[in-house]
Each structure stands twice: as structure tokens, then as C-alpha cells.
C-alpha positions in Angstrom: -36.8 -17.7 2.9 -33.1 -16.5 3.5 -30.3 -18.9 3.5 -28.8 -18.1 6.7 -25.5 -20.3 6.0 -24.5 -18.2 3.4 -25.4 -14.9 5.3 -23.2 -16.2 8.0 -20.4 -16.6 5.6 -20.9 -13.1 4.0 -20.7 -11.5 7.6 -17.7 -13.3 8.6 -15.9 -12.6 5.5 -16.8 -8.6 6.1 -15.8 -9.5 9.5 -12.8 -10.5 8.9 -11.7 -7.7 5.6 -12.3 -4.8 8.2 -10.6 -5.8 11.3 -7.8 -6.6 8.9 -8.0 -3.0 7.7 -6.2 -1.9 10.3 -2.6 -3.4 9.9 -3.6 -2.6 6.2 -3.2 0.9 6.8 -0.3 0.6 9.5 1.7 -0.8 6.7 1.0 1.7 4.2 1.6 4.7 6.6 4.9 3.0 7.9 6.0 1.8 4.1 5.3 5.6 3.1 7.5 7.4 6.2 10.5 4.7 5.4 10.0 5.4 1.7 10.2 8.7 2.2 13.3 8.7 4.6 14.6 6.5 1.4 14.6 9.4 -0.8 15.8 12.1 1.5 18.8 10.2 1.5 19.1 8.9 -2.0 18.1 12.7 -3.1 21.2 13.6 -0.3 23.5 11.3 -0.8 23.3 10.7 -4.9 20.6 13.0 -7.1 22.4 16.3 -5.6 25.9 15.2 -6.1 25.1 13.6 -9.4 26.7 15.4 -12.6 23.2 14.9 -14.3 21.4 18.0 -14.6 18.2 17.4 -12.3 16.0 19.6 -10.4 14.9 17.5 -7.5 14.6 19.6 -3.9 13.2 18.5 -0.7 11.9 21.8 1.1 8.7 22.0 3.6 5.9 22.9 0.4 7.0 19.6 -1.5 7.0 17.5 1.8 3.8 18.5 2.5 2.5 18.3 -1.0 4.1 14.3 -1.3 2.1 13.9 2.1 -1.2 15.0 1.1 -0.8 12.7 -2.2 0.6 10.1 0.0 -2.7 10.4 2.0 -4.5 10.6 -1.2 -2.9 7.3 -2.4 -3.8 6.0 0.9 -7.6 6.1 0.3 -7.2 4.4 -3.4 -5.1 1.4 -1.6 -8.2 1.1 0.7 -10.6 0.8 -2.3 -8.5 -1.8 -3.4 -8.2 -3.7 -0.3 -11.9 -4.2 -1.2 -11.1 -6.4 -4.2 -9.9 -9.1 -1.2 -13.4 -9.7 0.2 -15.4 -9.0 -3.8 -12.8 -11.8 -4.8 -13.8 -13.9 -1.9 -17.3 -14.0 -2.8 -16.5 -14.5 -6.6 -13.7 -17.2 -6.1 -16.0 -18.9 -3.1 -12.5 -21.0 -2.2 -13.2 -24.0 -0.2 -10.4 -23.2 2.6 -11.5 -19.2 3.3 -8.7 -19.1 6.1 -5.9 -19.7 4.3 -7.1 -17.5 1.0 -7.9 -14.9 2.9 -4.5 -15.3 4.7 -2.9 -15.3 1.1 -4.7 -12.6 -0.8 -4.4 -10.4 2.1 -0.4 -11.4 2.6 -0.1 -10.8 -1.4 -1.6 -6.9 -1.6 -0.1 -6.0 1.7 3.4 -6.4 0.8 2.4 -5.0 -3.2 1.3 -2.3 -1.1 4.0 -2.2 0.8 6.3 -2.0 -1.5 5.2 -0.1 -3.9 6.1 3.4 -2.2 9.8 2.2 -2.4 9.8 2.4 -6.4 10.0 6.0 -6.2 13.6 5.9 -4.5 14.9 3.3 -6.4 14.1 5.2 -9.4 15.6 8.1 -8.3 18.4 5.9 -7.2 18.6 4.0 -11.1 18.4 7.4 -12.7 21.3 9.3 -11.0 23.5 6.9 -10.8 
């Protein structure tokens, strides 16, 4: 005998994770272009007129090179966004709307913010 209730649960929870995914991966591919735009100009506007000795370029190979990692750093994010539903099931939280609202709110922003670390050190260390 199955218990359907908690079946139900477990399928609306999955439900709910993937359609989520989505904006998930929006933000991360949106955070990642504006972080990038970030250091062009902080690698413009401060690293190359800096009097520290540093050899930072922006040419075509290293764009595409810090996109394929980006896309590569992607992918990890998404196995991560599976610790939402895996904490879900451990935590079993009486109100599932609001913690899922919460621990999804909570590793989208870490997410997407954490591109923007690479500019600001950049930014910390030239200045």
C-alpha cells in the first residue's frame, strides 16, 4: 500500500522546483552579462589606468573562454538549485509555500550576486 498523500506532496514539490528553474537560470544568465559589462568597465576605467603592475586584457579568446566557464558555472548552480527541493523533503516545513518562496528567494539572489564579486575585486585591488 502507497501513501498517496505524501506522493502527492513529493510531485508538487518537483512541480514546483522545475517550473521555478526557469527564472533560476534567467537570473544567472542576466547576473553573468551585467557582471560582465561590470568588469569591462572597471578593467577600462580603473585596472588599465592603475599604476599597479597587472596584466588583465579583455580580447575575443578570454571573452569566450569566461563564457564557456560562465556556462560551466551555470550547470553547478543548477545542481545546487536541487538542494531547495532535497531540503524540502528533509526539513518537511509545515507552510511549503512560503519555504519554498524563501529558500528559493535566498539562492536566487546568492546566485545572483555572486558573479558580481569578480568586479568588485578587481575594483578593491586596483584602486
Amino acid at each position: 500500500m502507497t501513501n498517496t498523500t505524501w506522493n502527492k506532496e513529493r510531485e508538487l514539490s518537483i512541480e514546483w522546483w522545475s517550473k521555478m528553474r526557469l527564472k533560476y537560470n534567467l537570473g544567472l544568465i542576466f547576473s553573468g552579462i551585467l557582471a560582465f559589462i561590470l568588469y569591462a568597465i572597471v578593467v577600462e576605467l580603473v585596472v588599465f589606468k592603475s599604476s599597479k603592475n597587472g596584466e588583465v586584457e579583455i580580447t575575443l579568446f578570454t571573452t569566450i573562454f569566461q563564457g564557456i566557464g560562465y556556462l560551466i558555472m551555470i550547470g553547478i548552480a543548477n545542481l545546487f538549485y536541487n538542494l531547495g527541493a532535497i531540503s524540502e523533503r528533509l526539513v518537511k516545513p509545515k507552510n511549503t509555500t512560503e519555504y519554498r518562496n524563501r529558500i528559493f528567494d535566498l539562492g536566487f539572489w546568492f546566485s545572483f550576486c555572486l558573479p558580481f564579486l569578480i568586479p568588485l575585486i578587481l575594483l578593491i585591488t586596483y584602486l
